[in-house]
C-alpha positions as CSV (number, residue, x, y, z in Angstrom):
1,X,0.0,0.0,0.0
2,X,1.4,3.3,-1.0
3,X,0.8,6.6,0.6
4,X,1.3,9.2,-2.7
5,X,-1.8,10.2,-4.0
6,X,-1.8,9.4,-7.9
7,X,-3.9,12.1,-10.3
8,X,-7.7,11.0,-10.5
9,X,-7.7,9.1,-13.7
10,X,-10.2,10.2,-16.4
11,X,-12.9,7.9,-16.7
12,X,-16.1,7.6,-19.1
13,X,-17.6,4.7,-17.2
14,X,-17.1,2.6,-14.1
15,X,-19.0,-0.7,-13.5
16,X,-18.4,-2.1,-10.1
17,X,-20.2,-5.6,-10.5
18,X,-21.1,-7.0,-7.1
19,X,-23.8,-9.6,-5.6
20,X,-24.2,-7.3,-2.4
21,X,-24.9,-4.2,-4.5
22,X,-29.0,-3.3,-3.6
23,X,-28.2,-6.8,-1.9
24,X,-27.2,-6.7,2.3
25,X,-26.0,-9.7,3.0
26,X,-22.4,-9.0,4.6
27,X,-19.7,-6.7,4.8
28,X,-19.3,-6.1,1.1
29,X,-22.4,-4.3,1.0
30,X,-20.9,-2.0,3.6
31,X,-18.1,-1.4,1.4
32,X,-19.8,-0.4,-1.6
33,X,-22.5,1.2,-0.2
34,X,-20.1,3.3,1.7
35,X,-18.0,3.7,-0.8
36,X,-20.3,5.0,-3.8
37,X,-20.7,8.4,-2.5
38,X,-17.1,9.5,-2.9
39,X,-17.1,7.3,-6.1
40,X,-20.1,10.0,-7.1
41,X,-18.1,13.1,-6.1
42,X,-15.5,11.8,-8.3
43,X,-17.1,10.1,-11.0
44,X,-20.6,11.5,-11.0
45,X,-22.8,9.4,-13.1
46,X,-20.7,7.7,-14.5
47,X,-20.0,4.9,-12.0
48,X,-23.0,2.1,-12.6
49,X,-22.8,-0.7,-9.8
50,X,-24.7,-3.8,-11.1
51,X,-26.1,-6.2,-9.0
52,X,-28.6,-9.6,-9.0
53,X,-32.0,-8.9,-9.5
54,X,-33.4,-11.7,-6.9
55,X,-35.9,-10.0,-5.8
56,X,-40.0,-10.0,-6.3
57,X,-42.9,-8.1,-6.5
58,X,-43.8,-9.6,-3.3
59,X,-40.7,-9.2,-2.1
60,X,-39.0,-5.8,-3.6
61,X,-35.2,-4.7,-2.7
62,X,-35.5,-2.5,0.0
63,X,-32.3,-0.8,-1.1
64,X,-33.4,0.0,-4.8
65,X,-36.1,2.3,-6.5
66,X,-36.3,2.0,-10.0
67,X,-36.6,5.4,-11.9
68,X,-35.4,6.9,-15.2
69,X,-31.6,7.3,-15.7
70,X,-31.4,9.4,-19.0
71,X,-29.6,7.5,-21.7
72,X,-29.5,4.5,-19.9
73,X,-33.6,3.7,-19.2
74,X,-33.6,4.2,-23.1
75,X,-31.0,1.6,-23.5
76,X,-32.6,-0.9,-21.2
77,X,-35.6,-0.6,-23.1
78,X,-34.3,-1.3,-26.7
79,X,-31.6,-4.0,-25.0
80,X,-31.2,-7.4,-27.3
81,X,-30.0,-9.4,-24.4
82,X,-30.3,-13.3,-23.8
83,X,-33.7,-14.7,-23.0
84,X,-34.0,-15.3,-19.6
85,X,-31.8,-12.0,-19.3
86,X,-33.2,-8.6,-18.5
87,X,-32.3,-5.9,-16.4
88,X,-34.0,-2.8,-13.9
89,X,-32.3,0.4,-14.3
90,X,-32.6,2.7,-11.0
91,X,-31.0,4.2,-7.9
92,X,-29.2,2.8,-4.8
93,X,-31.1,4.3,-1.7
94,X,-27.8,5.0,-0.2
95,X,-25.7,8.4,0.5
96,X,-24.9,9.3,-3.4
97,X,-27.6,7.5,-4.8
98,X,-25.7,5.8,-7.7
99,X,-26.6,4.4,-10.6
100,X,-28.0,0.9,-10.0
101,X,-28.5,-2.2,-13.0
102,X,-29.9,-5.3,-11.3
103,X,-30.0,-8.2,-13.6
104,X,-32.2,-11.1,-13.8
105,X,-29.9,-13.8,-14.8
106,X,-32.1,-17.3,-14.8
107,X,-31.3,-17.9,-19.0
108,X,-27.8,-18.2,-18.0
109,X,-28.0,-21.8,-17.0
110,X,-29.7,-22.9,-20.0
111,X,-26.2,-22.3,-22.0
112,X,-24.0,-22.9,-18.5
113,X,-22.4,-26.2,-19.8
114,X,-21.6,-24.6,-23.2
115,X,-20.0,-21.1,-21.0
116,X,-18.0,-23.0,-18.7
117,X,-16.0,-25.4,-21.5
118,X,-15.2,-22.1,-23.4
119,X,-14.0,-20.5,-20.0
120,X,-12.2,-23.5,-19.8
121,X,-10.8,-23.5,-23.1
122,X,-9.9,-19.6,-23.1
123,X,-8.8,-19.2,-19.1
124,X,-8.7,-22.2,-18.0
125,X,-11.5,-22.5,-15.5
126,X,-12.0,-25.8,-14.1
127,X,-15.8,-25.7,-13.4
128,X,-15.9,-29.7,-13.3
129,X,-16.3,-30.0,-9.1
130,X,-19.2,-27.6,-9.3
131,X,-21.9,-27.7,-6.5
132,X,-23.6,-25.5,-4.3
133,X,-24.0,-21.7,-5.4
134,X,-21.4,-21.9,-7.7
135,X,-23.7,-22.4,-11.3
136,X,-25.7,-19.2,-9.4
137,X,-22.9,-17.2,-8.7
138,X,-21.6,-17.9,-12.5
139,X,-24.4,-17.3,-14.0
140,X,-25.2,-14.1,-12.4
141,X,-21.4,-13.1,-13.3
142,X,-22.0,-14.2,-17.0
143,X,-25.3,-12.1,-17.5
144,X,-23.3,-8.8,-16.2
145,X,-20.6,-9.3,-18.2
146,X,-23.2,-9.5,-21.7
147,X,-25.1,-6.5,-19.4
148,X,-21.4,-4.5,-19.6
149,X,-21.1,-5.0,-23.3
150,X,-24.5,-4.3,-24.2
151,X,-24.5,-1.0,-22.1
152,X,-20.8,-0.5,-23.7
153,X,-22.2,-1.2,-27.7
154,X,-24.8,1.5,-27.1
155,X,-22.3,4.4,-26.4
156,X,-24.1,5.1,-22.9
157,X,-21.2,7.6,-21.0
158,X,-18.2,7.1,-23.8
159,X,-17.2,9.0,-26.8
160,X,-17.6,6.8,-29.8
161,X,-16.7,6.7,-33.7
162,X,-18.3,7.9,-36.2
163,X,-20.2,4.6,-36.5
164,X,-21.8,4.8,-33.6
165,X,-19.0,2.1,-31.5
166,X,-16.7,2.2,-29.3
167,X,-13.4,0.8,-31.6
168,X,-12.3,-2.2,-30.5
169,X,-8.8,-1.2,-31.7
170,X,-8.3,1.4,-29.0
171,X,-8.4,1.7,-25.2
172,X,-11.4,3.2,-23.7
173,X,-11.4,5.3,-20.7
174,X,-13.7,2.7,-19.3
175,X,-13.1,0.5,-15.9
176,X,-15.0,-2.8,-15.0
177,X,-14.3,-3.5,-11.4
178,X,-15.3,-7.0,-10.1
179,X,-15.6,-8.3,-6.3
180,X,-15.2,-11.9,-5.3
181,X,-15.4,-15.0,-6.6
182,X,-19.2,-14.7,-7.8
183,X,-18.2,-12.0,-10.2
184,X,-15.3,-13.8,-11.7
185,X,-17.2,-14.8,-14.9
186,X,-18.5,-11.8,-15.6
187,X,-14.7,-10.5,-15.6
188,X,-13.6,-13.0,-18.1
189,X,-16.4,-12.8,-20.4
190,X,-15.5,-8.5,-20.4
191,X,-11.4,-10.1,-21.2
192,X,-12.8,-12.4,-23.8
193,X,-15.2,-10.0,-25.7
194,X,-14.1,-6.2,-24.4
195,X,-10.4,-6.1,-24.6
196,X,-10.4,-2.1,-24.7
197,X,-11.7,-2.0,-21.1
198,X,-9.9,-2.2,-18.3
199,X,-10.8,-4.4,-15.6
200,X,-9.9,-4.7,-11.9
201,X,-10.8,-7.9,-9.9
202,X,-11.0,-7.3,-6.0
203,X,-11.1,-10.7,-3.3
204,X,-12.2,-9.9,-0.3
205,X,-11.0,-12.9,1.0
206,X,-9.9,-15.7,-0.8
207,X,-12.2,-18.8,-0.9
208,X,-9.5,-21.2,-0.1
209,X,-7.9,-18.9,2.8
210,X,-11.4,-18.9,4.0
211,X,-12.2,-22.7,3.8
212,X,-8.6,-23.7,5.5
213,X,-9.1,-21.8,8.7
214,X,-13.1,-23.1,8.8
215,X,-11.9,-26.6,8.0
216,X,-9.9,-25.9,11.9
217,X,-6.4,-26.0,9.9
218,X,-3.9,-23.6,11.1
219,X,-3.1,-21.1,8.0
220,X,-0.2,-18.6,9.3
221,X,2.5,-21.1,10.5
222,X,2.2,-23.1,8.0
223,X,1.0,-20.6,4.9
224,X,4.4,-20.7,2.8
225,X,3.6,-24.6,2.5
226,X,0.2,-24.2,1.6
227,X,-0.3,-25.0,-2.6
228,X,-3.8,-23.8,-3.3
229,X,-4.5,-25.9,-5.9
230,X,-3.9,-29.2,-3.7
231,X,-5.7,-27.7,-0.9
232,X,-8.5,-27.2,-3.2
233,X,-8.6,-30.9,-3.9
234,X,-8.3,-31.3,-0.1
235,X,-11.5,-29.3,0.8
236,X,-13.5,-29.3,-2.5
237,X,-13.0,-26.3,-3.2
238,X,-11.7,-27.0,-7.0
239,X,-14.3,-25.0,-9.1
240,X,-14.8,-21.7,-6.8
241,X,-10.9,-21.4,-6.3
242,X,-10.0,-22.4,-9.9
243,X,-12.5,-19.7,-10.8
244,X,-10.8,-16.9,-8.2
245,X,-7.4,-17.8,-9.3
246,X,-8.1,-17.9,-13.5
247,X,-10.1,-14.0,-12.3
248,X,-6.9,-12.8,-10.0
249,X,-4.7,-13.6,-13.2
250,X,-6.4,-12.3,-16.5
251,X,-7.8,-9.1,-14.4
252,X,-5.5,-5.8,-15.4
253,X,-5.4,-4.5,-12.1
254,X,-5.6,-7.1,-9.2
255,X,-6.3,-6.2,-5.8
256,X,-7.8,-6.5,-2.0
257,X,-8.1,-5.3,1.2
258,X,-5.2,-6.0,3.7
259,X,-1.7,-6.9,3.4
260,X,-1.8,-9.8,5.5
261,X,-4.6,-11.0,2.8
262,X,-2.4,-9.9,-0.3
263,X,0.2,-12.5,1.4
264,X,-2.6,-15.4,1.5
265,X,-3.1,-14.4,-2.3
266,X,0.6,-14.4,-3.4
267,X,0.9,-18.3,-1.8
268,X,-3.0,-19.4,-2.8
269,X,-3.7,-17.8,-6.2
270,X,-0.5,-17.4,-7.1
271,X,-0.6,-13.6,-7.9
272,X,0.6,-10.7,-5.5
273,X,-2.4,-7.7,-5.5
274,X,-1.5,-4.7,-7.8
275,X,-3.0,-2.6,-5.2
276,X,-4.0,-3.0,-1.3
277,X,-7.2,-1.1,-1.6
278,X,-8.3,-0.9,2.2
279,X,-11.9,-0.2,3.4
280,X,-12.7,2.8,4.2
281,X,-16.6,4.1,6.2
282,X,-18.1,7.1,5.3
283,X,-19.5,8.3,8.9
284,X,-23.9,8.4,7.3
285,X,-25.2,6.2,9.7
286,X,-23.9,7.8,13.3
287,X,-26.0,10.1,15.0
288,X,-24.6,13.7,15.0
289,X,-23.2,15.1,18.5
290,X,-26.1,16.7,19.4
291,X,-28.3,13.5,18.4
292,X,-25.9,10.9,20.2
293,X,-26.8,11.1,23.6
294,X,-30.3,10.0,22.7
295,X,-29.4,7.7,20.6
296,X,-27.1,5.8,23.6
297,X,-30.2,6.1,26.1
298,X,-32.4,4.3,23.3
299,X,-29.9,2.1,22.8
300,X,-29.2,1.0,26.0
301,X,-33.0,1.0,27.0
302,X,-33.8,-1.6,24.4
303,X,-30.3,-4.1,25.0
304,X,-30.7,-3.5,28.9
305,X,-34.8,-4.6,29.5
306,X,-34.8,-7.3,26.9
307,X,-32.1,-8.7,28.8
308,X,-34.1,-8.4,32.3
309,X,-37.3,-9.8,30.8
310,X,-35.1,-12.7,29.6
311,X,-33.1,-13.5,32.7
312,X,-35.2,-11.6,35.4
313,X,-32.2,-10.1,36.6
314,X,-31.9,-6.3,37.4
315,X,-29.9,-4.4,34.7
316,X,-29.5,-0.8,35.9
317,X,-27.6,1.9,33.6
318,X,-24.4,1.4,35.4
319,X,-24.1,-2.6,33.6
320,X,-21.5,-2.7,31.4
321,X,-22.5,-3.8,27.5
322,X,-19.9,-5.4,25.4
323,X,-21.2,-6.5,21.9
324,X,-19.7,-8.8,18.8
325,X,-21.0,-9.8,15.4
326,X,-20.7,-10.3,12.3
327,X,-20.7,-12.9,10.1
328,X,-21.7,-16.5,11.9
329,X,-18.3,-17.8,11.9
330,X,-17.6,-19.3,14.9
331,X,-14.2,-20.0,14.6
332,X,-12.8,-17.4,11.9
333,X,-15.1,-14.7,13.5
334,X,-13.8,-15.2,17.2
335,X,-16.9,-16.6,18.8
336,X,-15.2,-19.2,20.3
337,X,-12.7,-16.7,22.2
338,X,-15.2,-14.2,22.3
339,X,-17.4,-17.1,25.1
340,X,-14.2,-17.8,26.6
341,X,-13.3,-14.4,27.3
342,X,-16.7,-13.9,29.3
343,X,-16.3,-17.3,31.4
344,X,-12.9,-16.0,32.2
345,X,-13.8,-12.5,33.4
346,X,-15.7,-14.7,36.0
347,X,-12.6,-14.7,38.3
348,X,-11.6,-10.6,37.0
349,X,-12.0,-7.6,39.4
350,X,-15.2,-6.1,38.0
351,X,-16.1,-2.9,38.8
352,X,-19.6,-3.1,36.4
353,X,-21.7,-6.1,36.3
354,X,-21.5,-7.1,32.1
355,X,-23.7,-8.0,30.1
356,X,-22.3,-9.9,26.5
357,X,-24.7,-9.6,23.5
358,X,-23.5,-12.6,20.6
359,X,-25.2,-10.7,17.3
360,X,-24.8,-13.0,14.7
361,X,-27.7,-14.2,12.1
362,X,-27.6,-18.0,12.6
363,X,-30.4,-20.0,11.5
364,X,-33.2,-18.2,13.8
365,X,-37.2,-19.8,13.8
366,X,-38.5,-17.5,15.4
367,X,-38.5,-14.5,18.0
368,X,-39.7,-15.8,21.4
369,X,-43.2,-15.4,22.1
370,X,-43.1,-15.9,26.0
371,X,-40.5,-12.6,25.6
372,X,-41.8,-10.6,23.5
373,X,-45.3,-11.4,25.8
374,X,-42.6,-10.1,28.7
375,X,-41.7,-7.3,26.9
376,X,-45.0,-6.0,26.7
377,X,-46.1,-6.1,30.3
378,X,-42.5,-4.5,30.8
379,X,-43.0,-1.1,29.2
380,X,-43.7,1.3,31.9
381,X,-41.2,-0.1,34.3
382,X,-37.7,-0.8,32.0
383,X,-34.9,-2.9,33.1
384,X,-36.9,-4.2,36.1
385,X,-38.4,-7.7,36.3
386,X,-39.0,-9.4,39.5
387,X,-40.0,-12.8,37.7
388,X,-38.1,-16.0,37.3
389,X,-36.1,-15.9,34.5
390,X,-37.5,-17.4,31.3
391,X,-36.5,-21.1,30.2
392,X,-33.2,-21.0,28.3
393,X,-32.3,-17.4,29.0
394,X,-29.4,-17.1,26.8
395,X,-31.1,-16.7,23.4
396,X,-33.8,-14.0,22.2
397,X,-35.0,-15.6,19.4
398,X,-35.8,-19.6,19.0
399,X,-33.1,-21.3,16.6
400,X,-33.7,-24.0,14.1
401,X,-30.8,-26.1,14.8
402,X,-29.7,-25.5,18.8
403,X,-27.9,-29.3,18.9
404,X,-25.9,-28.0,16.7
405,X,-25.2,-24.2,16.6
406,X,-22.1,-24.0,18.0
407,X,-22.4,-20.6,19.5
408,X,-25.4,-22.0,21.7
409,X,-23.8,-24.9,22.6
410,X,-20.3,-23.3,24.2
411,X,-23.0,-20.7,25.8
412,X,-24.3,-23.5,27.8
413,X,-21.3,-25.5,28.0
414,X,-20.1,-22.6,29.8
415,X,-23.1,-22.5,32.1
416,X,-24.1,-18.8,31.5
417,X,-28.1,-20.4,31.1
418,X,-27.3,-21.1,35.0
419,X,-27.6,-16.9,35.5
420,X,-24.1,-16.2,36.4
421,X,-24.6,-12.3,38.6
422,X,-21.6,-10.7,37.2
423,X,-21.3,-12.1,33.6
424,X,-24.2,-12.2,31.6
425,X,-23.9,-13.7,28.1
426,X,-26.8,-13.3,25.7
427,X,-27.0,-14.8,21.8
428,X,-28.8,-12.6,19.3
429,X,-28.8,-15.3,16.1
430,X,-30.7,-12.7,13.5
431,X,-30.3,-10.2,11.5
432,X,-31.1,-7.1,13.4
433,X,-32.7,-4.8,10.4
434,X,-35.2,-3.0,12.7
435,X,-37.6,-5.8,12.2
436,X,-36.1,-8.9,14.5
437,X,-39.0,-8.9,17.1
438,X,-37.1,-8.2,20.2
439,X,-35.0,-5.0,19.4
440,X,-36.7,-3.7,16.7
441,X,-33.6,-1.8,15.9
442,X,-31.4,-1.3,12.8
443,X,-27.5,-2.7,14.2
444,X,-26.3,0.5,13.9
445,X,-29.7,2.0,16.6
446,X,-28.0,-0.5,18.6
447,X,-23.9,-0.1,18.3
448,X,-24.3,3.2,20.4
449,X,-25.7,1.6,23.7
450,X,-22.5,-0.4,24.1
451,X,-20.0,0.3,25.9
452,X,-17.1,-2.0,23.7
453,X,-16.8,-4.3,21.1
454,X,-14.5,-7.4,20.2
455,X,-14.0,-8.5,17.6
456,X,-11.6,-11.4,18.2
457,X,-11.0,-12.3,14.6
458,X,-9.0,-15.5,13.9
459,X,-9.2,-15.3,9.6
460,X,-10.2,-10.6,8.6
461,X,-9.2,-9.8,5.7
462,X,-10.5,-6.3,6.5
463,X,-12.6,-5.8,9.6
464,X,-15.4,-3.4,8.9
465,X,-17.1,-4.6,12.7
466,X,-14.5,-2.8,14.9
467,X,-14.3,0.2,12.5
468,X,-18.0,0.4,12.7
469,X,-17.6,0.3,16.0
470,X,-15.0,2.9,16.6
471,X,-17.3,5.2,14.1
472,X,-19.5,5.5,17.0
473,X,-17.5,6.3,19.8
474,X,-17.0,2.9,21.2
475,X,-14.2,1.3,21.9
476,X,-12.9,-2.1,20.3
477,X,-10.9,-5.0,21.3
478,X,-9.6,-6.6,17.6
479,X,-6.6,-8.5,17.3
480,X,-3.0,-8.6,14.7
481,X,-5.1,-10.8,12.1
482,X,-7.2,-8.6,10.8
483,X,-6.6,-6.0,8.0
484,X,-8.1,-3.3,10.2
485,X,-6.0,-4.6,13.3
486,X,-2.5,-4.0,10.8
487,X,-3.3,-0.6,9.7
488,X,-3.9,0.2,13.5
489,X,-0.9,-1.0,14.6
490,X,0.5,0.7,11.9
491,X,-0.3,4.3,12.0
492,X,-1.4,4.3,15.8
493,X,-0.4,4.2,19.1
494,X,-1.6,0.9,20.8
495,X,-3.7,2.7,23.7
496,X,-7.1,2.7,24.4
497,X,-6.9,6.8,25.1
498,X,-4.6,7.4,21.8
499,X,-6.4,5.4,19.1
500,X,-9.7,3.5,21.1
501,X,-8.7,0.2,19.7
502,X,-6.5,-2.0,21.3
503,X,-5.7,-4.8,19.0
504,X,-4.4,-7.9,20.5
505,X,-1.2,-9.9,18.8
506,X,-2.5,-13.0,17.5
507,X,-1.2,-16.6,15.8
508,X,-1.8,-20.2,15.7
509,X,-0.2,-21.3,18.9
510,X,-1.3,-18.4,21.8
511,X,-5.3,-19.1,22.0
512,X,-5.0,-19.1,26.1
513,X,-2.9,-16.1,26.2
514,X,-5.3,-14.1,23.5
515,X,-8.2,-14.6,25.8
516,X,-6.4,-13.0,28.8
517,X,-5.3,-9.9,27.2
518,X,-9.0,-9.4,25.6
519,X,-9.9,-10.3,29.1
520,X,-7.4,-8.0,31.2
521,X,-8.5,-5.1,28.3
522,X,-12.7,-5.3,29.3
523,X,-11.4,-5.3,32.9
524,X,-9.7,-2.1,32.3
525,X,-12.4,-0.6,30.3
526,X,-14.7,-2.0,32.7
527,X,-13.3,0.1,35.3
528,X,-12.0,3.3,33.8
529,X,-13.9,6.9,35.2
530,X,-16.7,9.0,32.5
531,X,-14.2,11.4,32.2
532,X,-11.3,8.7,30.9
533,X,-14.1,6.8,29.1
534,X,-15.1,10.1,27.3
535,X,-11.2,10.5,25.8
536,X,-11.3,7.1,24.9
537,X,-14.8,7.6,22.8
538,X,-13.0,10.5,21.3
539,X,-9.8,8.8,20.3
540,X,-12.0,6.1,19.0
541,X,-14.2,8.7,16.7
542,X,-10.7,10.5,15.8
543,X,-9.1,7.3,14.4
544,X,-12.3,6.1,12.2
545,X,-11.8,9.5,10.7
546,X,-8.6,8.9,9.1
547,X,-10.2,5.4,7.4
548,X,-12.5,7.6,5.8
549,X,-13.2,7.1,2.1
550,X,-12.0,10.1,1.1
551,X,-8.5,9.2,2.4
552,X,-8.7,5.5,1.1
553,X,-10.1,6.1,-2.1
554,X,-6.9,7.2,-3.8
555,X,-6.0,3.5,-3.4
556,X,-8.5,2.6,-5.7
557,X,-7.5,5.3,-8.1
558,X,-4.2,3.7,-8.2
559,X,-5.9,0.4,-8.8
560,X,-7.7,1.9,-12.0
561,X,-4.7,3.9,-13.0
562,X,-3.0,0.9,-13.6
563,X,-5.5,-1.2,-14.6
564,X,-5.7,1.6,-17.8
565,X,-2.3,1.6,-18.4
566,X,-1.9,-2.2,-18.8
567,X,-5.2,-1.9,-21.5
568,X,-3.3,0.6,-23.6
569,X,-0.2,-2.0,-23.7
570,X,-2.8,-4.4,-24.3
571,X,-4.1,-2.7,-27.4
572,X,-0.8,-1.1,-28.6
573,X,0.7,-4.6,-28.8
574,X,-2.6,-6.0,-30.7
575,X,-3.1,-3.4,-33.1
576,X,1.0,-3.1,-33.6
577,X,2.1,-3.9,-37.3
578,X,3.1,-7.1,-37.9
579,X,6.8,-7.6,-38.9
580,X,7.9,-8.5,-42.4
């Protein structure tokens, strides 16, 4: 990652191709979504994200409004695509409001067999191994490319030739950008039929990298002797890593999000980034100064009755709330070390009973009647419940699979269903949209009422939990082996009261001693005064500042910059005249 600022290329068109664009799902969304205003300051309407059209009439994206887009509603409507291929042309309901394609894709897998020998034949692609949602993901990634050169061929956004095209002889100002796997087609079909645009492939985290350290193996000590090929035998992985790697190499520019995750990619696909394009946050979502304050009290209203109608124990303002989530990955995500952190602070000097929220979606039923019937007769008299607590306190909402949910299981393992007094540990397994039953709260209504976060990550590329976090004023525990742990370490001092992250070395062999440093740093948060916890909140605010987009966005500049000057090398080489 370089720290000069290259000149803002000149671009006609950008087409960032993602399954998370109109689409929440993870922490992609956040990056786009985030991202797209200071991609409209730059780019205006020229930058098109493009993303599945999975949605119904019964079931609309709440993230999408279809509307006119000059030029391009006309082109939609005169479009000679596939059958079983159209498109919606609209706006992303998100800060900037960007230009949004979503694509229905279902012809694709009509002609699958026919696209995957010639991706075979041309790139190499081994789709043989194929299962799960890997025909979706490819056939999604094929429509967009035929969506990108149908858009291209009618001259929407570029200066054309006389005839009316685009000349396939030289380079266009134009940049198809490409996240994860899913996409990967979609860039080889833009290689294969579009050589005059430039394309950049982004992995967010490689799908072997990912598979290795949810398969329990360890990946740091040993990553120099991992070959991703064979371990994509091992772990039958073959067609989504094939695909990732076949992407990673033909792409212009090739990039993602962390150093430590360019080093997976150099040993697994075989190809070090072009660019470490980290993830920045644009600061929408928190409550201004004046607004924050009664944004906490909600906040902390809603986490702190829910919890006393579920347990029946008192929760008074003074309790201490700590909070992870994120994706459901028990191991990669922390959750494991996150439970055992909470069982040891047992035996810590407390000075703040805690309560520990688990907010992951799992595989939720239901939200719990008997609570939310608690709930109700709770209203006029919050955090106070003088009744026995409910049966299984440890979980808001019912869950499909509770044999086998491994957060669930280590909860009672642990014996927090027996009501410990000090340590309270509480599992959250849904989506929390503003719609979960319990809450009722967006994630981000709740983030303020907390008092830290941890975010114990064992496989990060990135980290956008603990920046979130941060964003907001609270502090976060993270550790060495996450992208956003590396750039703190990196540009910060490692204090609570200098940067409000305190990230935690971590490797394959120091499990125990991880938990009692996360441990030994709630204790000390636990205990600090209002006025040390209000320079800590600061501090916290001051550093998710600097990861602002408009500081990391030069990074993907870079990334196109580069990705342009490779096409014009491309196309001065193909167009050169041959020798006599």
């Amino acid at each position: 990652m370089t720290d000069t600022i290259p000149a803002t290329p000149r671009l006609d068109l950008l087409f960032e191709v993602s399954w998370e664009v109109c689409n929440k799902i993870g922490g992609i969304y956040t990056v786009l979504s985030t991202k797209a205003k200071t991609l409209q300051k730059l780019y205006a309407d020229k930058t098109i994200f493009i993303g599945p059209d999975v949605w119904t009439a019964e079931n609309p994206s709440p993230w999408f409004t279809e509307t006119k887009v000059a030029g391009l509603s006309e082109w939609a409507q005169s479009a000679r695509l596939p059958e079983g291929v159209s498109v919606r042309v609209g706006r992303w309901d998100i800060p900037g409001r960007p230009i949004a394609v979503l694509v229905k894709f279902d012809g694709m897998y009509a002609v699958k067999d026919e696209f995957y020998g010639e991706m075979w034949q041309r790139f190499g692609v081994d789709s043989l191994h194929a299962y799960g949602d890997y025909d979706e993901g490819c056939a999604f990634g094929h429509a967009a490319g035929i969506v990108i050169e149908s858009i291209i061929a009618s001259g929407f956004g570029a200066k054309l030739t006389p005839t009316g095209r685009i000349s396939k002889k030289h380079r266009s100002n134009i940049v198809a950008h490409f996240d994860e796997w899913t996409t990967g087609m979609g860039l080889l079909y833009v290689k294969w039929k579009l050589p005059q645009v430039a394309t950049v492939f982004t992995t967010h985290a490689t799908s072997i990298g990912r598979s290795i350290c949810g398969n329990n193996k360890p990946l740091y000590d040993y990553l120099k002797g991992y070959n991703g090929d064979q371990m994509a035998r091992e772990l039958n992985m073959e067609a989504k890593h094939s695909l990732e790697k076949c992407a990673a190499h033909a792409a212009d520019a090739f990039t993602t999000v962390s150093d430590i995750t360019a080093e997976e990619c150099e040993q697994l696909l075989e190809r070090r980034p072009t660019v470490v394009t980290p993830n920045g946050f644009e600061k929408n979502f928190v409550p201004s100064a004046a607004k924050f304050p009664a944004a906490r009290k909600a906040a902390r209203e809603r986490m702190l009755t829910a919890a006393s109608a579920l347990t029946g124990k008192v929760f008074d303002d003074n309790t201490f709330v700590v909070i992870t989530s994120g994706r459901c990955e028990y191991r990669n995500k922390g959750l494991d070390l996150y439970l055992d952190v909470c069982a040891t602070l047992r035996n810590h000097r407390l000075c703040r009973n805690i309560l520990a929220f688990v907010m992951v979606p799992a595989w939720p039923k239901e939200a719990r009647a008997d609570l939310r019937e608690r709930l109700a007769s709770m209203n006029d008299h919050p955090y106070i419940n003088s009744e026995v607590p409910l049966n299984d306190p440890v979980l808001t909402h019912w869950l499909n699979n509770p044999d086998s949910d491994a957060v669930n299981c280590r909860i009672h393992q642990l014996g927090f269903a027996d009501n410990d007094p000090r340590v309270t540990v509480i599992y959250v397994p849904c989506y929390l949209n503003g719609d979960d039953g319990i809450f009722n709260l967006d994630y981000y209504d709740i983030l303020p009422g907390a008092d830290a976060t941890v975010f114990a990550s064992y496989y990060e590329p990135w980290g956008y939990t603990p920046l979130e976090s941060i964003a907001f004023g609270v502090p976060t525990i993270t550790t060495s082996l996450s992208g956003f742990g590396q750039w703190v370490l990196r540009t910060s001092e490692n204090y609570f009261d200098e940067c409000g992250v305190n990230v935690i070395g971590r490797g394959d062999s120091n499990y125990s001693g991880v938990v009692e440093s996360i441990a030994h740093s709630i204790e000390y948060l636990n205990c600090v005064s209002p006025k040390e916890a209000k320079k800590i909140s600061k501090a916290a605010m001051h550093t998710a500042g600097e990861a602002a987009w408009s500081k990391f966005i030069k990074y993907y500049e870079e990334a196109y910059a580069d990705a342009l000057e490779k096409t014009d090398e491309r196309m001065r080489l193909e167009n050169a005249p041959a020798h006599k």
